[in-house]
N, C-alpha and C positions, 0 to 999 in steps of 0.2 A: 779770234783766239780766246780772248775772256767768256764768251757766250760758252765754248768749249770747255774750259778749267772748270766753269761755274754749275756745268750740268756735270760733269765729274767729279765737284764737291757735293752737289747734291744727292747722288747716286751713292757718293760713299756716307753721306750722312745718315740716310734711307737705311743701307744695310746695315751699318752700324747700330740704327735704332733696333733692326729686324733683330739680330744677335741680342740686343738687352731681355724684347720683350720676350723671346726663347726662353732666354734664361728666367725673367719671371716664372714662367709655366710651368719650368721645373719643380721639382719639389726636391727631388737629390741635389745638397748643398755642392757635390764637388762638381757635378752638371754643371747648377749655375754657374758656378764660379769661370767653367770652362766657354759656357757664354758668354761672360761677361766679358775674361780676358780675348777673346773674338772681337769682338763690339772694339775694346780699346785698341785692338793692334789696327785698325781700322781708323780709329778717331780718337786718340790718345787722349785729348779733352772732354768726353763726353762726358759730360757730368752725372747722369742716369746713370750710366755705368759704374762711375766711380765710387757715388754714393752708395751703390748693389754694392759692391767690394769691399767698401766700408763697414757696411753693415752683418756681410759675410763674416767678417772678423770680427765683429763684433761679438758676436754668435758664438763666433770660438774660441773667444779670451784673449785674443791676440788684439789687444787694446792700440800698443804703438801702432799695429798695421795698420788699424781700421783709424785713427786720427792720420795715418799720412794720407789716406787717402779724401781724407775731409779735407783738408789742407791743401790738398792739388784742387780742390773745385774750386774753396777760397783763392787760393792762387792765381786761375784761371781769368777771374775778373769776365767772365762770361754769365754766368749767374746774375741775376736781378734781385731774384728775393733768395735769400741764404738764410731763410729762417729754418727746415727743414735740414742743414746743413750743421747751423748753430746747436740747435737741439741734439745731434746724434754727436756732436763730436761734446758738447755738455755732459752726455751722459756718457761715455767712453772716459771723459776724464773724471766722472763721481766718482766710476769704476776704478778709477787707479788710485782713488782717494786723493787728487788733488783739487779737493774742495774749492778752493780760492778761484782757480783756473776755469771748474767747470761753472760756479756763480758768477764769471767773468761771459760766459760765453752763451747762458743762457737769458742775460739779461742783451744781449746782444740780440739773439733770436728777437725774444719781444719786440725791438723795435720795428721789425720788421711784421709781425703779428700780437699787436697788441692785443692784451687781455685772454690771449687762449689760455684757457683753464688748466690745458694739462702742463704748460709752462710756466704758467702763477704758480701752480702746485712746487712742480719742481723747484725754483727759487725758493719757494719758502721753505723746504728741505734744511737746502744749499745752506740759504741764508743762517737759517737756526745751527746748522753744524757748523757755519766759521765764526757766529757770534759764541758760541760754546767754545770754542776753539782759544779766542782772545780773550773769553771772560776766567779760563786757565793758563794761560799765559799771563794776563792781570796780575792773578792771584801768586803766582810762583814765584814773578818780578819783587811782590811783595812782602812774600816769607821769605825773600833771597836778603833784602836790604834790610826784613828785621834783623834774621840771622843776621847780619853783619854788624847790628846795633848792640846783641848781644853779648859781643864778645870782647866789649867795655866796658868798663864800671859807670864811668860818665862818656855819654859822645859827646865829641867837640871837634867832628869831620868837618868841611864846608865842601858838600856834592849836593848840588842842587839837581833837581831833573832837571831836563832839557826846556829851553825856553819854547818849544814848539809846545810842549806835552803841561809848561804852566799858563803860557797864553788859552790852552782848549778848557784850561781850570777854570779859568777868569770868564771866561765869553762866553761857553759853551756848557747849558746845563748838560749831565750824563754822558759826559764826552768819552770816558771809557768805554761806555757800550759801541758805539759805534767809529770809534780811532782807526780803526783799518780799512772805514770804505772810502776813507780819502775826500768827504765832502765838504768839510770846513775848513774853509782859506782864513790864515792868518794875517791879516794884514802886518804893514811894516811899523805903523801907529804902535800897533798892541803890542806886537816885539820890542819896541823900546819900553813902552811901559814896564814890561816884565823885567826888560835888563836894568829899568831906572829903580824897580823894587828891589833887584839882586845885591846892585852894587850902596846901593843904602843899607842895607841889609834887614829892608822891610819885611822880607821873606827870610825867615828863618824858625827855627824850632820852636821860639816865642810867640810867633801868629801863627802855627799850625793849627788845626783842630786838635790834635792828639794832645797837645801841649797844657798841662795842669800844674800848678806848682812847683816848677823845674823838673816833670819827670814825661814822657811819654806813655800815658795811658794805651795805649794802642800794644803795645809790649807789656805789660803789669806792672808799667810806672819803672822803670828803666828813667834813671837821671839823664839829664844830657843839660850842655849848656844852650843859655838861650839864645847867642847867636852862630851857633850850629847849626847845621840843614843837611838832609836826607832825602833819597831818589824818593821815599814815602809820604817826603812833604804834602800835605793839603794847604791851601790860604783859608782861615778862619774865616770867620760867618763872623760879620761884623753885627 
């Protein structure tokens, strides 16, 4: 009985391949497409196929299509190497502009084929468009809390940043450039440090860098008191 199942999966694997590579041969997209959903009704998991369908729609804009069908081969856990997979559903989602996503997915790819050039390529796309991405986000966070500074005669707020965001001050040279790829672990050490600076109030507007004679050079000398603090805080250069 299994000897029988097993030549009846074989036979529908066979023909379901026959239905893809048709469809390859084609050159009319709605052809393929018509092979391809062949091939599937056949062997719903075929991955060959799925990926053709993927890329079908890719073709035609139809970006959500062609990522669900990457995702059914992901899904499938039949695949070995999903670099091929990683790569097309990468580039479906540059398409839709979600940068972060598709640099997620194409560093994934790599692992599975390291150093292919045209996937180095694309990362370093990626990479530059969500480092641009954060270095105005930075910037905006940062005329948000001057603006907020200016619309005092002296500040004497106490909002410090986030002790995540002053521990990567402390530890981590140019921690800005690179804060959103998630590589530097804070220890539990460093966090109390920074909360042992907070609550002394060794952190404040007084050891800023911006800080000059009780005014904030960073704004045109805007007064503020010196144990006052700002999400703009820096820690001074001893």
């Amino acid at each position: 009985m299994n000897s029988i199942k097993e030549t009846a999966k074989r036979e529908t694997t066979a023909a379901s391949q026959k239905f893809v590579l048709m469809g390859n041969e084609e050159t009319n997209p709605e052809k393929k497409e018509h092979y391809y959903k062949m091939a599937l009704e056949l062997e719903p998991k075929n991955a060959s196929a799925l990926n053709k369908m993927g890329l079908l729609f890719y073709q035609r804009g139809d970006l959500r299509e062609s990522i669900r069908f990457f995702d059914a081969i992901i899904d499938s856990g039949k695949v070995r190497n999903l670099y091929p997979i990683y790569f097309n559903k990468s580039m479906a989602l540059k398409a839709l502009k979600e940068y972060e996503a598709a640099l997620n997915y194409i560093s994934k790819a790599l692992t599975y084929n390291a150093g292919n050039p045209q996937a180095e390529e694309l990362k370093r796309e990626l990479q530059d468009i969500v480092d641009e991405k954060y270095r105005r986000q930075a910037e905006r966070e940062k005329q948000a809390a001057y603006a907020g500074l200016k619309k005092e005669n002296i500040y004497k707020s106490w909002n410090p940043p986030t002790i995540s965001v002053l521990a990567n001050m402390m530890y981590y040279k140019d921690w800005h450039a690179h804060k959103h790829r998630g590589d530097f672990e804070i220890t539990d050490s460093q966090k109390q440090k920074v909360v042992a600076k907070l609550e002394s109030k060794e952190f404040c507007c007084a050891t800023c860098n911006y800080y000059t004679n009780g005014a904030c050079r960073k704004r045109k000398r805007m007064q503020v008191e010196a144990k006052a603090i700002c999400k703009a805080f820096q820690p001074g250069i001893d």
